[in-house]
N, C-alpha and C positions, 0 to 999 in steps of 0.2 A: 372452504378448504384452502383454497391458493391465499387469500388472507393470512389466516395462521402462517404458514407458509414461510410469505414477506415478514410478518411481523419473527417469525425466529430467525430470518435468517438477515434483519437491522439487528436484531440482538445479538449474536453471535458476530456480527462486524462490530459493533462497538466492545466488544467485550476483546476482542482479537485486537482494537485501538487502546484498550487499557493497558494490555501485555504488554503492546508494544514499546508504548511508550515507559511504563515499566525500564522494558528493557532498557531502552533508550539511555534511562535516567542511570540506574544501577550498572550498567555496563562498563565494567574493568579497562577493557580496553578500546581502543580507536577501530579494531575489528565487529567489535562486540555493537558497538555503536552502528557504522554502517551497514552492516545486517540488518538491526532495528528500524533502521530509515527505510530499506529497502524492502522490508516485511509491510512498514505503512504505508507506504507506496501499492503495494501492491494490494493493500487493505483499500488505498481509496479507490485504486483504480475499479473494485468492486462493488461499489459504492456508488460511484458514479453510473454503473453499469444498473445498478440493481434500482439509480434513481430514472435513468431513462426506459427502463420498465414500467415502472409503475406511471410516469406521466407519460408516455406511447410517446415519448420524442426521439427515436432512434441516432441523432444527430450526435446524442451525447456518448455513442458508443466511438464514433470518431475522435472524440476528445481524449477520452480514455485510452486508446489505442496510440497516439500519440506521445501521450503522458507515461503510458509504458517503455513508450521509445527513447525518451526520453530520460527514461528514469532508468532505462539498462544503460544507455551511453553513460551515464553520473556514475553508475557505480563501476563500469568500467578505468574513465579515468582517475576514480578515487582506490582502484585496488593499484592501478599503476603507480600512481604515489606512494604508497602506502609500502609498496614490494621496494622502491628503490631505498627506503628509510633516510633518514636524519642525515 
């Protein structure tokens, strides 16, 4: 049963990687864009989580926690950009 499980919920991350990127690509604007990166972001960082489950190496939950931190500071200074314009 936890098998099934893992295996929908790699499917359900990669399919949430196709949107994104999707979005990424189609996205109008400079807004529209940063969301998309931030959506993947937050896609991998589940990812990473969901791989350090399945190999029992907890370490990789440190990574990701990081990478989250990370990736809020990013989208921080890029709304800051973004609000003062051209």
């Amino acid at each position: 049963m936890a098998d099934i499980i893992l295996q929908i919920a790699v499917v359900l991350i990669f399919l949430s990687i196709v949107f994104g990127v999707l979005r990424l690509v189609i996205g109008k604007t400079a807004i529209d864009r940063v969301v998309a990166i931030d959506m993947l972001t937050v896609v991998t960082i589940s990812l990473i989580a969901l791989y350090a489950h399945i190999s029992g190496r907890f370490v990789y939950l440190d990574v990701a926690l990081v990478y989250g931190l990370l990736s809020f500071l990013a989208v921080l200074a890029i709304a800051r950009f973004l609000e003062r314009g051209p």
